[in-house]
MIDRENVO-176120 format. One record per residue: residue number from 1; chain; x, y, z of N, C-alpha, C in turn. Coordinates in Angstrom, 2 decimals, always signed. Atoms other than C-alpha are relative to their C-alpha. Layout:
N
R     k   c      n_c1      n_c2      n_c3     ca_c1     ca_c2     ca_c3      c_c1      c_c2      c_c3
R   NUM   A         X         Y         Z         X         Y         Z         X         Y         Z
...
END
This chain:
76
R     k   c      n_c1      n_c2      n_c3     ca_c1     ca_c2     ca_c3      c_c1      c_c2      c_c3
R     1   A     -0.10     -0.01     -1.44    -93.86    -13.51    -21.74     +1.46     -0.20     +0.39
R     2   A     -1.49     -0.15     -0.87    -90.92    -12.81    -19.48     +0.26     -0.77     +0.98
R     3   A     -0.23     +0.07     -1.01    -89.54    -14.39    -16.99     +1.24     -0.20     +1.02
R     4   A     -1.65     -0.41     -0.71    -86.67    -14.21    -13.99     -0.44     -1.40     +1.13
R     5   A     -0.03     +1.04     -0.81    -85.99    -17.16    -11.76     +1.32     +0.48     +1.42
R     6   A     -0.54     -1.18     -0.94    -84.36    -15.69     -8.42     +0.38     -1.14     +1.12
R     7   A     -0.36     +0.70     -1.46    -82.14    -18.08     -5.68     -0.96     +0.36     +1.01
R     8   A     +0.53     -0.58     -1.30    -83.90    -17.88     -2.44     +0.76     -1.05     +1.18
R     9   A     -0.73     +0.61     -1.46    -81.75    -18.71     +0.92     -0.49     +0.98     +0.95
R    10   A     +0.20     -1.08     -0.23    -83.18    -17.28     +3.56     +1.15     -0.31     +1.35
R    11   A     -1.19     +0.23     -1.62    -80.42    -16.39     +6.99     -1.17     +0.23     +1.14
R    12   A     +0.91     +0.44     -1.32    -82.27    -17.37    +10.13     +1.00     +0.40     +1.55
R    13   A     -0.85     -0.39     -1.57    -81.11    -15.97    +13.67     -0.98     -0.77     +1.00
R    14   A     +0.73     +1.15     -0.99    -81.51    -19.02    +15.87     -0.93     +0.84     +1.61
R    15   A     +0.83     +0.01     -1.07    -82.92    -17.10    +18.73     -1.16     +1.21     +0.02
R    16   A     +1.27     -0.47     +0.16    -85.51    -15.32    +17.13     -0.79     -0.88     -1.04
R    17   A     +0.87     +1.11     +0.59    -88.94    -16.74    +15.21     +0.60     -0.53     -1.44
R    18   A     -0.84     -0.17     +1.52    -87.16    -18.69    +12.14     -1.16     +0.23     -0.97
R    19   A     +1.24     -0.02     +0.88    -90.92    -18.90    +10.26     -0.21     +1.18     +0.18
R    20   A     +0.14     -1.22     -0.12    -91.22    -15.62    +11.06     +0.76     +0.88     -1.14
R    21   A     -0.95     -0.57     +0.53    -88.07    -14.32     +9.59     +0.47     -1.05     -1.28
R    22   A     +0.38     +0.27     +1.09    -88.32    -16.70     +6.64     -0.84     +0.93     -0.56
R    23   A     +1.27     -1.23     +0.32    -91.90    -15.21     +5.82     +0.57     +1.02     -0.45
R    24   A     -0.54     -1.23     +0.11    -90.23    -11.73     +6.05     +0.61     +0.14     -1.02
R    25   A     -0.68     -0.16     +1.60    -87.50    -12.20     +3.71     -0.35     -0.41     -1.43
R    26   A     +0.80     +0.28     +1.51    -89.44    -13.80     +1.13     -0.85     +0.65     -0.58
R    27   A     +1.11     -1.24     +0.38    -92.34    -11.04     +1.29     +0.91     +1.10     -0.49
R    28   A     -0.84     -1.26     +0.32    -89.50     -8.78     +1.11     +0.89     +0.12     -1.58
R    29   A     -0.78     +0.05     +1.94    -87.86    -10.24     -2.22     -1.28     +0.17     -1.01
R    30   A     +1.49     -0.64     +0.48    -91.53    -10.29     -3.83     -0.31     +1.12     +0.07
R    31   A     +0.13     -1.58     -0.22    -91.84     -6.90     -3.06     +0.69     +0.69     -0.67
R    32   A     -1.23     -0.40     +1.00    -88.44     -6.10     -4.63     -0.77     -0.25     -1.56
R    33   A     +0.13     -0.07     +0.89    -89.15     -7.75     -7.46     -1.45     +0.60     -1.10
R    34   A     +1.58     -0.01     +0.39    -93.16     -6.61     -8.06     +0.35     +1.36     -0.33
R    35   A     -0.39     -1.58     +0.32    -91.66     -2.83     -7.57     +0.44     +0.15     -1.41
R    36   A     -0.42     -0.15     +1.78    -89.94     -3.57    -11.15     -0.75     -0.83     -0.82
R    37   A     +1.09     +0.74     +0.81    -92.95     -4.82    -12.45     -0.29     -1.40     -0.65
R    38   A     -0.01     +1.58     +0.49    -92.29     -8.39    -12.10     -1.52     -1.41     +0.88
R    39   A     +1.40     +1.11     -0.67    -95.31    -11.00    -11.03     +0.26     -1.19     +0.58
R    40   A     -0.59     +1.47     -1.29    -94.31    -13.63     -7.81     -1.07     -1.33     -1.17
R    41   A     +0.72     +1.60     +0.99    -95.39    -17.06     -9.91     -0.16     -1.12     +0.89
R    42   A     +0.23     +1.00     -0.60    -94.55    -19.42     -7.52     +1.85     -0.22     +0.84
R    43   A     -1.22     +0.24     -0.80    -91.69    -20.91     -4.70     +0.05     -1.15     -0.63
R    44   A     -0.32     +1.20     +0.35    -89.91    -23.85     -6.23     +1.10     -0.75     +0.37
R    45   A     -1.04     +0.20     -0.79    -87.80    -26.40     -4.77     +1.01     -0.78     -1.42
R    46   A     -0.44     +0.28     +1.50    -84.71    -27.65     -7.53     +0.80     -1.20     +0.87
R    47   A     -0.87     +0.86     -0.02    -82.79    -31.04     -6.92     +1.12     -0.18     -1.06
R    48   A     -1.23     +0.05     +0.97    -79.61    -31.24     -8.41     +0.87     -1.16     +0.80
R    49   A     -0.85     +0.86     -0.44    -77.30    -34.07     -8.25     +1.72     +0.29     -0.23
R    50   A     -1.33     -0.47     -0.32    -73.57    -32.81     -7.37     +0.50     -1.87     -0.26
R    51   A     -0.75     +0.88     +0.40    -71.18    -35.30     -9.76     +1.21     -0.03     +1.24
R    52   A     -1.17     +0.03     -0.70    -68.24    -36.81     -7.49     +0.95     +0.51     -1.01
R    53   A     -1.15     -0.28     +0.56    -64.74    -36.22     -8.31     +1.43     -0.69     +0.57
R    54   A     -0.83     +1.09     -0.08    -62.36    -38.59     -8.78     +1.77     +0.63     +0.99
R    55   A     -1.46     -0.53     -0.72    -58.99    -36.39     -7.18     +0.78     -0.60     -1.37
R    56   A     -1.03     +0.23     +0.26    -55.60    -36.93     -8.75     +0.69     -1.51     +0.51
R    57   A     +0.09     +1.62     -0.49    -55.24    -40.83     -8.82     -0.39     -0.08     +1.37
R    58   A     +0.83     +0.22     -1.34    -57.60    -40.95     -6.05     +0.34     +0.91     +0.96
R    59   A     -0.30     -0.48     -0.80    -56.20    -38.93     -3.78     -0.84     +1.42     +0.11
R    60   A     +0.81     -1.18     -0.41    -58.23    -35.56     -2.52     -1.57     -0.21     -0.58
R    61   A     +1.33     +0.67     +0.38    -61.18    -37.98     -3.81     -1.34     +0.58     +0.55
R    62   A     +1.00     -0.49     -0.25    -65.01    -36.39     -3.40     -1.09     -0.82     -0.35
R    63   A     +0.56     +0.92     +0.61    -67.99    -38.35     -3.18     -0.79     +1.00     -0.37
R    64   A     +1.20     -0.61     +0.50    -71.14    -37.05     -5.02     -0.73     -0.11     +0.99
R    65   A     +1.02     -0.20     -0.91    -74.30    -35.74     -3.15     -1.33     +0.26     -1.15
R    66   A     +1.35     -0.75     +0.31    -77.83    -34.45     -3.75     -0.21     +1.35     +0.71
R    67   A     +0.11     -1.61     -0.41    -78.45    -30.76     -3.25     -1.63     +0.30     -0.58
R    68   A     +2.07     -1.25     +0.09    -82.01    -28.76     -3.03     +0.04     +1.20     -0.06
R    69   A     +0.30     -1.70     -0.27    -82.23    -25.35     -3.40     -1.65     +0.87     -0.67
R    70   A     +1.37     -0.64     +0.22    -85.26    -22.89     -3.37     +0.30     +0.77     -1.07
R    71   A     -0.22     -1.35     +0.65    -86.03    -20.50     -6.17     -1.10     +0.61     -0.30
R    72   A     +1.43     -0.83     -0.03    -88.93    -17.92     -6.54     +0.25     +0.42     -1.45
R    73   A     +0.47     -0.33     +2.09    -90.28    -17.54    -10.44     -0.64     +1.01     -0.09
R    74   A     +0.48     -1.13     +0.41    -91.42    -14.44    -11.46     -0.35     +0.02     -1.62
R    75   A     +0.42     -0.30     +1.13    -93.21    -13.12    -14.80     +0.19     +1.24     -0.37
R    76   A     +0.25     -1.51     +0.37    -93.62    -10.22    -16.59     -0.72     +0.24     -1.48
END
């Protein structure tokens, strides 16, 4: 078994439906990818913890965060 793991961001235009135009683009990457004979598996959300960074003896110093991002799993 195959499989492809695929970013998903979707761009939202604040003054139209955003669940709407989510929906859309996500049916629309599923679609993409099903055309090349790949199988939607599931939406998954990924936590990653973004290390700080110390700068140049402190200076231009960065603190660390937590980051989420979506990604849609596919098979084949």
């Amino acid at each position: 078994m195959e499989y492809k793991v695929i970013p998903f961001v979707a761009s939202i235009d604040r003054n139209k439906n955003p669940s709407k135009q989510v929906a859309e683009q996500l049916e629309s990457l599923i679609e993409n990818y099903a055309n090349q004979g790949w199988k939607y598996i599931r939406l998954e959300s990924v936590t990653s913890q973004v290390k700080p960074d110390g700068g140049c003896f402190g200076f231009g110093q960065s603190l660390g965060y937590t980051t989420t991002r979506q990604i849609v799993v596919f098979e084949k």
